[in-house]
C-alpha positions as CSV (number, residue, x, y, z in Angstrom):
1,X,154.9,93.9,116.2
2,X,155.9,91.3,113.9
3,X,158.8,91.6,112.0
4,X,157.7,92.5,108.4
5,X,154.4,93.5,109.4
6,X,153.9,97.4,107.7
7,X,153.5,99.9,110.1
8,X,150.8,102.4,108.5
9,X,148.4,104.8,110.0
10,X,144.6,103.9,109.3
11,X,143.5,105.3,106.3
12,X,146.9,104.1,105.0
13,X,145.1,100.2,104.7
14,X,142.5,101.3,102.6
15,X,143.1,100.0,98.8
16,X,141.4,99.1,96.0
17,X,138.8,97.0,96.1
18,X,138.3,93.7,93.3
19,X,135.8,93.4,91.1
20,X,133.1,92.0,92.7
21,X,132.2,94.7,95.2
22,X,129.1,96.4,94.8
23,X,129.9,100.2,94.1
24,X,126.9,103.3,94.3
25,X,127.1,103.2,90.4
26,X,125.3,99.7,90.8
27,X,122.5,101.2,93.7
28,X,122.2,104.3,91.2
29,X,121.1,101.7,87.8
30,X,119.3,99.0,89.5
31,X,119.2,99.8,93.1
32,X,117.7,96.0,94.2
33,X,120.1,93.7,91.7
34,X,123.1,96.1,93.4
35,X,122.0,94.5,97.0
36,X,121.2,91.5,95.8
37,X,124.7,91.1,94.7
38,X,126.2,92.1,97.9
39,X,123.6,89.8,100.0
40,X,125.3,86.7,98.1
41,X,128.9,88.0,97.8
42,X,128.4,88.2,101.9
43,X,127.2,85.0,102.0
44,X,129.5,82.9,99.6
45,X,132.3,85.0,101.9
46,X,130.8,82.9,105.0
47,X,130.0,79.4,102.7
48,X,133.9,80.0,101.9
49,X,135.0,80.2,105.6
50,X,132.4,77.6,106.6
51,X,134.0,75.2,104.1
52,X,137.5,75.9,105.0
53,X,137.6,76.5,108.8
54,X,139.6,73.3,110.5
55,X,137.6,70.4,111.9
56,X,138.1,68.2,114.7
57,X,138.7,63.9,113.2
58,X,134.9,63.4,114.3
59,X,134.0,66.4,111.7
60,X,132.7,69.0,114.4
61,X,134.6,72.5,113.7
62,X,137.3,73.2,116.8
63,X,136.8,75.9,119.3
64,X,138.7,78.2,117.2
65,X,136.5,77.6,114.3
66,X,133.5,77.8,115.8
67,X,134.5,81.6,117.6
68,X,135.4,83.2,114.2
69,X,133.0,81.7,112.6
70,X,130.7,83.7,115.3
71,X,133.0,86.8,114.7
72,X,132.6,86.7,111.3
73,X,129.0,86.2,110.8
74,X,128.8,89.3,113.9
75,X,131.0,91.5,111.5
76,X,128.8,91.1,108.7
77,X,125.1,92.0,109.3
78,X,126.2,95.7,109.9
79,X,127.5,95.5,107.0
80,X,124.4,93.7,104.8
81,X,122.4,96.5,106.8
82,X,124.0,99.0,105.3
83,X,124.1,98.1,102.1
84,X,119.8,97.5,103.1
85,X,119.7,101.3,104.0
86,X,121.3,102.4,100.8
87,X,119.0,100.2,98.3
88,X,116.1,101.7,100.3
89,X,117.5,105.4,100.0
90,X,118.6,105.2,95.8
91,X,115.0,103.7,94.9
92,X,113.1,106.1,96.6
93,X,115.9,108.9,95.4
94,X,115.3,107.0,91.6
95,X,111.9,107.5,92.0
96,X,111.8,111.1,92.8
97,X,114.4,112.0,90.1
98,X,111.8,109.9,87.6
99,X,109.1,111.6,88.3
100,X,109.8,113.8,85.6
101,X,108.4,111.3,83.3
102,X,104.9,111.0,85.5
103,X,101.5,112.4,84.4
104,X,100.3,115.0,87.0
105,X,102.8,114.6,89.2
106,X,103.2,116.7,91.7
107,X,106.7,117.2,93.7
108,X,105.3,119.9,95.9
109,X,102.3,117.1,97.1
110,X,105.1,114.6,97.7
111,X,107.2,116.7,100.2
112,X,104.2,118.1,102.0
113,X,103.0,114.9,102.4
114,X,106.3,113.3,104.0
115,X,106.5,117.0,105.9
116,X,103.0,116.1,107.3
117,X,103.3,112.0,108.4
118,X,107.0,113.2,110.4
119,X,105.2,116.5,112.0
120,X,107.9,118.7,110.3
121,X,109.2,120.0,107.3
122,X,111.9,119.3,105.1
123,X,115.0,121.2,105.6
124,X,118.1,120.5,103.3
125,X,121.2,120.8,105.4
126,X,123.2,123.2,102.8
127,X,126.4,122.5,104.3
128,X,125.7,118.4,103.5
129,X,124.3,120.2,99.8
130,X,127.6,121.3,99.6
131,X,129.4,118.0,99.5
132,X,127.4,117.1,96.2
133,X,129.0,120.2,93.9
134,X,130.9,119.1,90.7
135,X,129.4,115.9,90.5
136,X,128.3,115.0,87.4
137,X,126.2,112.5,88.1
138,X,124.0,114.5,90.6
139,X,120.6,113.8,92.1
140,X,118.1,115.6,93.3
141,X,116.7,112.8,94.5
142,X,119.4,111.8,96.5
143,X,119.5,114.9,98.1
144,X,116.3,114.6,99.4
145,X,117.0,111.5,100.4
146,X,120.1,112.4,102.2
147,X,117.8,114.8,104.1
148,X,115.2,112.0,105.4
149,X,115.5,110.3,108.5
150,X,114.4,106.7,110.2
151,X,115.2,104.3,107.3
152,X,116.0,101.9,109.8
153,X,112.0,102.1,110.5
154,X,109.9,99.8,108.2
155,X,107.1,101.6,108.9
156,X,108.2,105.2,108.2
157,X,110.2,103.5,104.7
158,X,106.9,102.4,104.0
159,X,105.0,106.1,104.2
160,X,108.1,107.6,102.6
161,X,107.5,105.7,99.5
162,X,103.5,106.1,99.5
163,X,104.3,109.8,99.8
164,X,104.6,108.5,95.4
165,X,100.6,108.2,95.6
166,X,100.9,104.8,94.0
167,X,98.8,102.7,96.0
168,X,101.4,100.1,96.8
169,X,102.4,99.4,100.3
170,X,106.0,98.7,100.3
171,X,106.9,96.4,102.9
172,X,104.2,94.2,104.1
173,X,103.0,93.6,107.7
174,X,105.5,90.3,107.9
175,X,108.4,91.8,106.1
176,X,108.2,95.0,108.5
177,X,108.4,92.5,111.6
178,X,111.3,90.6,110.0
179,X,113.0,93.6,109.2
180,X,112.8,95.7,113.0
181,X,114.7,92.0,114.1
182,X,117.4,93.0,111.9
183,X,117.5,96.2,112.2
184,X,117.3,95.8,116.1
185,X,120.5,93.2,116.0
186,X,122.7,95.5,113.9
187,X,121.8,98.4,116.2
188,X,123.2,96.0,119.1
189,X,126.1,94.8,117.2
190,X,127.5,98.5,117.0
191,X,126.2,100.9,119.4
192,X,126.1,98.2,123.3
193,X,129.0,96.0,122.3
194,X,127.1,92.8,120.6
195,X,124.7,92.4,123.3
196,X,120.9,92.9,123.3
197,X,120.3,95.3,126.4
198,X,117.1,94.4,128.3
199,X,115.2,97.9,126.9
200,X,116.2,97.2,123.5
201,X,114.9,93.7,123.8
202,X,111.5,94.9,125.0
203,X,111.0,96.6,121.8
204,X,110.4,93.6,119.6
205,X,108.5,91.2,120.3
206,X,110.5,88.0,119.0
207,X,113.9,89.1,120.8
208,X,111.6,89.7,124.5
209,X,113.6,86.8,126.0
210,X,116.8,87.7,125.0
211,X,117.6,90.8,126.9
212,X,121.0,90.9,128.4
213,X,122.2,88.1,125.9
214,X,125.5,88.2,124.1
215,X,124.9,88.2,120.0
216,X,125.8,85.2,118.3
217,X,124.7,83.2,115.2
218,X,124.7,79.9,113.9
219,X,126.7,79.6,110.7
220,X,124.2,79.5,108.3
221,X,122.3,82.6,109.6
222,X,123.7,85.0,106.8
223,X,122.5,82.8,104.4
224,X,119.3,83.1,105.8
225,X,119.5,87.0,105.7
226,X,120.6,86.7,102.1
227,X,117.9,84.1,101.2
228,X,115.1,85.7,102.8
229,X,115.9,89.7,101.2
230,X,115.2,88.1,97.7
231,X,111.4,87.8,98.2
232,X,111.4,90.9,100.3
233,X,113.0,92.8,98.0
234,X,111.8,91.6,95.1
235,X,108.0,92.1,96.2
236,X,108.1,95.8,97.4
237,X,110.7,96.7,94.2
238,X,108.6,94.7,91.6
239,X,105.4,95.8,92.9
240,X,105.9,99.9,93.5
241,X,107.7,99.5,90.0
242,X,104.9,98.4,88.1
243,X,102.8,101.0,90.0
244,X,105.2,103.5,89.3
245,X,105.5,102.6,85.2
246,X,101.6,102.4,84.7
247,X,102.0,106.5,85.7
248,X,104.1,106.8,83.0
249,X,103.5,110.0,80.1
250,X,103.0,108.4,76.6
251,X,105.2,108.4,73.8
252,X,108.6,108.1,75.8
253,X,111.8,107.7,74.2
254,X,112.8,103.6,74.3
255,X,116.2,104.4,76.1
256,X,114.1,106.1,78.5
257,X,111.9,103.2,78.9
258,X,114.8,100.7,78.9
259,X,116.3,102.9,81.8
260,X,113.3,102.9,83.8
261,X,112.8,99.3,83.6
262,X,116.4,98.3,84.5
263,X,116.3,100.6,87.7
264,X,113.5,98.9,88.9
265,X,114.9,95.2,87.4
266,X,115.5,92.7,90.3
267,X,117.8,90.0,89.4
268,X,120.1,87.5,91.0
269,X,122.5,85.1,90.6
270,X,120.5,82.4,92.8
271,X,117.3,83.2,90.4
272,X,115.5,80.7,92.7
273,X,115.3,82.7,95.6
274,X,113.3,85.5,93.8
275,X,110.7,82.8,92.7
């Protein structure tokens, strides 16, 4: 080892983190402006490097570059994934604990109708119940979402949230395509190593001829993945939101109203994207 290089276990690394992290307080206001924020934050992290890494005189990057470049941008889809999977699981967890401000709502319809599209019921794990006590921020919501499985699945996302009865279709036919590519990458990245084995490729259709390939990504691919979540995003959050508020019981208090509108508010420091 180095000399001056600290010698600490693991869990001794972790540390604070600075400001500009997304945090679950974020997911649990505004559940799509949180990923937003963490889609760019990735991708000014990789603008940064892409910027900075060393060039050869002619202005092409050096081997060197170009590998951690490929490492980096590896490292962080997982990562924009699961941010992905936690927007998805605090809206619909939102949702469920704002229901109380429905007309004729009905949880008991909701739950039976997930229980029927997955062929079984709900069960709440009360040993993962547990892990929620003395928290004073609790949801419900969360716990049932905590209890759902498949959100890496478009297509079960989708009849999780019209389970809400609101005649919105969440993701649409393209987004659900775009997103069982990305979903299909992370699952590469961290369970066979960064390669795409030849069943996994034969799942999706646009990654058919890339069975047995080794993952890697030009540089501006997270970009990409940030750019293109802002319409995605935006569409299925704006669009089950306005569903959602047009349900609403009359008379509500304002800072009931104003909290209801900022947790389904989508908003981003590139405003373009959203347009």
């Amino acid at each position: 080892m180095p000399a001056g290089r600290p010698k600490k276990e693991f869990h001794e690394y972790l540390c604070e983190p600075t400001g500009s992290h997304v945090s679950h307080q974020d997911y649990l206001s505004s559940p799509a402006t949180a990923f937003l924020k963490h889609t760019i934050e990735a991708k000014s992290a990789i603008d940064l490097c892409v910027r900075s890494f060393p060039k050869n005189q002619g202005q092409t990057y050096t081997k060197n570059s170009l590998d951690s470049l490929q490492h980096l941008s590896l490292a962080v889809l997982p990562t924009i994934m699961g941010h992905f999977e936690t927007f998805q699981r605090y809206l619909f967890a939102g949702m469920f604990d704002l229901t109380v401000y429905l007309n004729k709502f009905k949880v008991k319809t909701l739950l039976d109708k997930i229980s029927k599209d997955n062929n079984s019921e709900i069960k709440v794990d009360l040993e993962r119940l547990s892990a929620f006590r003395n928290i004073g921020t609790s949801s419900i919501g969360l716990v049932v979402a905590d209890n759902l499985k498949g959100w890496h699945d478009p297509d079960k996302v989708n009849a999780y949230f019209n389970a809400f009865k609101l005649d919105h279709q969440f993701y649409s036919n393209e987004d659900c395509k775009r997103l069982k590519v990305l979903w299909q990458l992370r699952h590469s990245i961290v369970h066979t190593g960064g390669t795409i084995s030849f069943p996994d490729a034969e799942k999706i259709d646009d990654l058919n001829l890339f069975g047995d390939k080794t993952i890697s990504f030009e540089n501006n691919f997270i970009y990409e993945v940030s750019r293109k979540f802002h319409p995605l995003v935006k569409s299925g959050t704006i669009g089950i939101g306005n569903k959602f508020k047009a349900q609403l019981k009359p008379s509500l208090p304002g800072d009931t109203l104003e909290r209801i509108d900022k947790f389904f508010e989508v908003k981003s420091s590139i405003a373009a994207w959203l347009r």
